[in-house]
DRENDO-1510 file (C-alpha; in Angstrom, 1 decimal, always signed):
<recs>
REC; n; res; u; v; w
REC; 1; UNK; -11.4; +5.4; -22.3 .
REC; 2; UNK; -13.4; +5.5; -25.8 .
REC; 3; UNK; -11.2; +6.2; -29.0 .
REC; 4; UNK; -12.0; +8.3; -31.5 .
REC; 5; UNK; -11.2; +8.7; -35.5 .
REC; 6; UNK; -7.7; +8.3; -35.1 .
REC; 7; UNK; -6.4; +5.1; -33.4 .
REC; 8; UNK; -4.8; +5.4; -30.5 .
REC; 9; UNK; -6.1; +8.8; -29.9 .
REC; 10; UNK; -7.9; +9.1; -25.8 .
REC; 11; UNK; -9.7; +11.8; -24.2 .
REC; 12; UNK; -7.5; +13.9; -22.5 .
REC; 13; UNK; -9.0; +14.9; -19.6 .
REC; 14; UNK; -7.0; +17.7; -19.0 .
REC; 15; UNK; -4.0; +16.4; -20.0 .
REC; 16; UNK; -1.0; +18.8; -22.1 .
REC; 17; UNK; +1.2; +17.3; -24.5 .
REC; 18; UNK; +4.3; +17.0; -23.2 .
REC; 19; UNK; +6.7; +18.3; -26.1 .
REC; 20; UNK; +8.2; +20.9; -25.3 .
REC; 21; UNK; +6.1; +25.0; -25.6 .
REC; 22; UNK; +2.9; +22.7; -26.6 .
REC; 23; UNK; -0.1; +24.0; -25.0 .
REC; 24; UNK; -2.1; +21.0; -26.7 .
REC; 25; UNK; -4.0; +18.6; -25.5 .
REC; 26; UNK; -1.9; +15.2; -24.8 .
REC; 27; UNK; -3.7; +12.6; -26.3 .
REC; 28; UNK; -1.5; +10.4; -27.8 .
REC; 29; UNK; +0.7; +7.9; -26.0 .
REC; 30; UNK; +4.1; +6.9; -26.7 .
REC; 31; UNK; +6.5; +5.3; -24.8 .
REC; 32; UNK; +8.4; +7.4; -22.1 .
REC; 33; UNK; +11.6; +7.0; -20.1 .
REC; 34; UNK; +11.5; +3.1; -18.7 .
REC; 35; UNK; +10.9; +0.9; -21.1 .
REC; 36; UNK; +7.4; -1.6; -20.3 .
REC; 37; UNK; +9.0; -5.1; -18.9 .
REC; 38; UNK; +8.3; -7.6; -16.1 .
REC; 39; UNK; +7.3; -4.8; -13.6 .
REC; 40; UNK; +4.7; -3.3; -15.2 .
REC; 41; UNK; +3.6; -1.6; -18.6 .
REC; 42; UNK; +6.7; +1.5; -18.4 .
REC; 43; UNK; +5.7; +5.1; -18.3 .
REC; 44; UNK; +4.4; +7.3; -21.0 .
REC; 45; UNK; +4.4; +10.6; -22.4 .
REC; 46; UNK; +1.5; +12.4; -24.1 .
REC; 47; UNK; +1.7; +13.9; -27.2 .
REC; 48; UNK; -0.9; +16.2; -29.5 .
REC; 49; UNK; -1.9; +14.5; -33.0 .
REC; 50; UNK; +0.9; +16.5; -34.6 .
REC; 51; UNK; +4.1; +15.7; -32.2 .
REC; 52; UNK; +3.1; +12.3; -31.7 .
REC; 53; UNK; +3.7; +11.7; -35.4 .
REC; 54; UNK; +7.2; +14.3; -35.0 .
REC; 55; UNK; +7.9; +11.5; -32.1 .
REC; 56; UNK; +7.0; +8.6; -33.7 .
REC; 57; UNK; +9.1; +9.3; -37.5 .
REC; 58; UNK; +12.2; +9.4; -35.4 .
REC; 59; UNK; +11.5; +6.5; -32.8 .
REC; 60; UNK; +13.8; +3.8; -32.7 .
REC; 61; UNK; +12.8; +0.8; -31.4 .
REC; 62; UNK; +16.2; -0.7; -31.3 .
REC; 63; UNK; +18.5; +2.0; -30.5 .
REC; 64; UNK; +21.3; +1.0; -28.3 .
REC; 65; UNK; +20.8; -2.5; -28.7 .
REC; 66; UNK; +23.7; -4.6; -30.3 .
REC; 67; UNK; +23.5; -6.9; -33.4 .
REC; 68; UNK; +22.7; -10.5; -31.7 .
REC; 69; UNK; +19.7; -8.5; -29.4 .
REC; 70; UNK; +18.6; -7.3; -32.0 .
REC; 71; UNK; +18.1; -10.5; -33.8 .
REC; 72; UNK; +17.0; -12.3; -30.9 .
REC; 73; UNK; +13.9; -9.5; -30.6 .
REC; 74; UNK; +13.0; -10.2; -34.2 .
REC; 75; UNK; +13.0; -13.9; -33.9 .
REC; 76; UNK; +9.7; -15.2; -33.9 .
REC; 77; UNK; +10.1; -17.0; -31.1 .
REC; 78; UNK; +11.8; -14.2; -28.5 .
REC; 79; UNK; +9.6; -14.3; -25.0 .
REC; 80; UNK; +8.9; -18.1; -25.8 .
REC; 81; UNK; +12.5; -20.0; -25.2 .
REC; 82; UNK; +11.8; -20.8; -21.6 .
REC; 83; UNK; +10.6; -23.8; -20.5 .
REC; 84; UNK; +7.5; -23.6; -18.2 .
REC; 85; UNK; +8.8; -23.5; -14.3 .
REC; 86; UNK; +6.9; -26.3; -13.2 .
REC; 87; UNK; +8.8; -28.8; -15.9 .
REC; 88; UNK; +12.3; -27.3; -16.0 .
REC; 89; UNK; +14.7; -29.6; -13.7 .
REC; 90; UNK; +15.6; -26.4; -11.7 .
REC; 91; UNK; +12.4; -25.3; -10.9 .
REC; 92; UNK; +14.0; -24.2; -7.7 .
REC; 93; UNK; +12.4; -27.4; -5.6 .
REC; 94; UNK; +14.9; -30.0; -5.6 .
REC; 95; UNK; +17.0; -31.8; -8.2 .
REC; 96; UNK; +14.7; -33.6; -11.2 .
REC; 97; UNK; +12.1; -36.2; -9.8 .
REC; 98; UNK; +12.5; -39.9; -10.4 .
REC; 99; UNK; +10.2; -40.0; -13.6 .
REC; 100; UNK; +9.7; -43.7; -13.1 .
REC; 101; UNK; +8.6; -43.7; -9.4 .
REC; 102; UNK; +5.3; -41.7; -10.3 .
REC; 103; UNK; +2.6; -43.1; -12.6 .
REC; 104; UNK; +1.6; -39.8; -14.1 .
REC; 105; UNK; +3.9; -37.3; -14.5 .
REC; 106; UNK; +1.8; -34.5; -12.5 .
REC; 107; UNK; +2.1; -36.6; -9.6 .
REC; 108; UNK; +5.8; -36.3; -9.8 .
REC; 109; UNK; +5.4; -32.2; -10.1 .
REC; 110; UNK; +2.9; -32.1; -7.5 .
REC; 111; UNK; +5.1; -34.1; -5.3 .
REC; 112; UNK; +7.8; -31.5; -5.7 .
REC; 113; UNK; +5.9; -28.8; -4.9 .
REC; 114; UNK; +4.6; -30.4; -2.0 .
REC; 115; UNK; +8.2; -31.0; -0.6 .
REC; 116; UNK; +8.6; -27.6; -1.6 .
REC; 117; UNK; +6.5; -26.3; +0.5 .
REC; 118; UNK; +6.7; -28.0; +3.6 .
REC; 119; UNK; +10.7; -26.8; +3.2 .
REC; 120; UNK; +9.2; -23.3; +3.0 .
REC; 121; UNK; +7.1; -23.3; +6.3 .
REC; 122; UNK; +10.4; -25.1; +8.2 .
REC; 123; UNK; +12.1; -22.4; +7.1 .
REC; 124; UNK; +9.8; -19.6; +7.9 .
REC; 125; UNK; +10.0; -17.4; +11.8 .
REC; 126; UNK; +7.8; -18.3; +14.0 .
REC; 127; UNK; +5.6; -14.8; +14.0 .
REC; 128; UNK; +5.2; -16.2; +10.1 .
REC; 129; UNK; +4.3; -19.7; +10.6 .
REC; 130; UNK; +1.3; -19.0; +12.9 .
REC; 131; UNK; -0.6; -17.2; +9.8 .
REC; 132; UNK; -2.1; -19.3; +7.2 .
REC; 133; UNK; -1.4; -18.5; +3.3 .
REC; 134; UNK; -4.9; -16.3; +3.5 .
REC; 135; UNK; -4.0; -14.6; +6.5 .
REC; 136; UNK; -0.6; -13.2; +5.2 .
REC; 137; UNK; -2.3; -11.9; +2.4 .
REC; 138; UNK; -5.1; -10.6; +4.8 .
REC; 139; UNK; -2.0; -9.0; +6.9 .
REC; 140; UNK; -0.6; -7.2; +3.4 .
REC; 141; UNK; -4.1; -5.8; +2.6 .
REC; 142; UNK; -3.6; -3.8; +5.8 .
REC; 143; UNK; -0.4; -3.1; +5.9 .
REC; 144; UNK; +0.4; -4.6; +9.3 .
REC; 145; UNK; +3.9; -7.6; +10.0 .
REC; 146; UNK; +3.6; -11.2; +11.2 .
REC; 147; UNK; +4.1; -9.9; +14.4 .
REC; 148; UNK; +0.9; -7.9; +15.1 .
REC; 149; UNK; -0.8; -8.1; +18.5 .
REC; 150; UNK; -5.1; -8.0; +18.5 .
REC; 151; UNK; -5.3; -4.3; +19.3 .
REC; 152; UNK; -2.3; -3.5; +16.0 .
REC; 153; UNK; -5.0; -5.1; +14.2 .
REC; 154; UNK; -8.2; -3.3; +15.6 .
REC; 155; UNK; -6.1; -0.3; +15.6 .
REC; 156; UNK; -5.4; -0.2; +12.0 .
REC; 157; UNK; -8.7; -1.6; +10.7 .
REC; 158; UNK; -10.2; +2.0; +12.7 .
REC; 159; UNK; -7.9; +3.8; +10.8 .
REC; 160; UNK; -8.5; +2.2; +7.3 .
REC; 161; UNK; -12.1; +2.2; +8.0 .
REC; 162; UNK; -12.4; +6.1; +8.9 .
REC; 163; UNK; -9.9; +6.8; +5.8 .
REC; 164; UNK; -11.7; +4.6; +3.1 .
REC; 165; UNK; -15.7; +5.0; +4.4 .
REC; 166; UNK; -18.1; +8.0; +2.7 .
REC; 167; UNK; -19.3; +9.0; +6.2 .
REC; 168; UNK; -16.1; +9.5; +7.1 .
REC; 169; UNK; -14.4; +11.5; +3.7 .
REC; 170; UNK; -17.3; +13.6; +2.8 .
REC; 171; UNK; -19.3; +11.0; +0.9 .
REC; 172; UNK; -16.6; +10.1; -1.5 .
REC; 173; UNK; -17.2; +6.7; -2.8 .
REC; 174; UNK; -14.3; +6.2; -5.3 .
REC; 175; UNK; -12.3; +4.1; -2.5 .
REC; 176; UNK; -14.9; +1.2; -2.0 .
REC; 177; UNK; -12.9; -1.5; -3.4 .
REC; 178; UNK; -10.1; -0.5; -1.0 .
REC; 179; UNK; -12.9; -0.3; +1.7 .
REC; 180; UNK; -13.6; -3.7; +0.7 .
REC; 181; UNK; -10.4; -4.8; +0.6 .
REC; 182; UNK; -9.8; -3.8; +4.2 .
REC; 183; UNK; -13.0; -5.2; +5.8 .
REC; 184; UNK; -12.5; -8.2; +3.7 .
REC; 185; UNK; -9.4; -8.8; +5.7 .
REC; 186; UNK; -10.0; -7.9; +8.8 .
REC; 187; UNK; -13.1; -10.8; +8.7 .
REC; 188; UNK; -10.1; -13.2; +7.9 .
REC; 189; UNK; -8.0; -11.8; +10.8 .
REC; 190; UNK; -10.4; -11.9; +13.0 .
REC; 191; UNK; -10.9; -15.3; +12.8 .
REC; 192; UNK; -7.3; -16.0; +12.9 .
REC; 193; UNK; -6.0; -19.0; +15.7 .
REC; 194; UNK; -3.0; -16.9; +15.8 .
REC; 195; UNK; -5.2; -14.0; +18.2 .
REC; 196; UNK; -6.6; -16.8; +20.2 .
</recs>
């Protein structure tokens, strides 16, 4: 993405602005219907030099939001009132540790977690349980549930090999990460006590 005289500005790449009867190239962004937050970055539309500064001299940053949220996102320290997870007493592990049973107060964090944790697993079915950490996230790189059999597995691995190989999609290579990805996985899967 290189940038050019005027900041902000990116190569189109085919891109129209988006206002409305432009035939212009889009190559401005400004922020679009959802907002940016804790799912992601929000959408965008794409303007031409012209109506993103029409856009951008009538933006309102606050519009719709009441007095006290408005002063709370000027205050210097909005975003930063939280205490980290790991120290707040409801860190959703167990009540607050007995400081003075631990010599170093990590001990007493990492205890908690620990407890945490072994809660988690007691908790978890049985098809879950007999995957490690690594293998779950093994199992969500290709798409397949706890309770996959050997052949699910083989099965799917086929498929995502024929659909993400350049032998296989007329030498495209623009999907080896998710080629990688997939044969990464499978190596862990493979391996897995569970298919024993």
């Amino acid at each position: 993405m290189r940038q050019h005289r005027f900041h902000g500005r990116v190569e189109s790449g085919g891109r129209e602005c988006t206002w409305p009867g432009c035939r212009e190239a889009g190559e401005f962004r400004a922020p679009g219907g959802r907002p940016s937050g804790f799912d992601g970055p929000g959408d965008y539309r794409w303007f031409c030099l012209d109506h993103v500064r029409a856009f951008n001299s009538g933006y309102d940053y606050f519009e719709g939001m009441g007095t006290e949220e408005i002063l709370r996102a000027q205050s210097p320290l909005h975003g930063w009132e939280t205490q980290t997870r790991a120290f707040r007493p409801d860190a959703g592990v167990d009540g607050a540790p007995h400081w003075a049973d631990f010599a170093d107060p990590l001990e007493a964090i990492q205890a908690r977690a620990r407890a945490h944790v072994n809660r988690r697993r007691a908790e978890m079915k049985p098809e879950v349980a007999r995957f490690t950490a690594d293998e779950r996230r093994a199992l969500g790189a290709l798409g397949l549930e706890p309770d996959v059999d050997r052949k699910t597995l083989r099965m799917r691995y086929t498929r995502l090999l024929r659909q993400y190989h350049p032998d296989h999609n007329g030498g495209d290579h623009s999907h080896a990460v998710k080629l990688q990805g997939v044969v990464e996985a499978y190596q862990v899967l493979k391996k897995a006590a569970a298919f024993e």
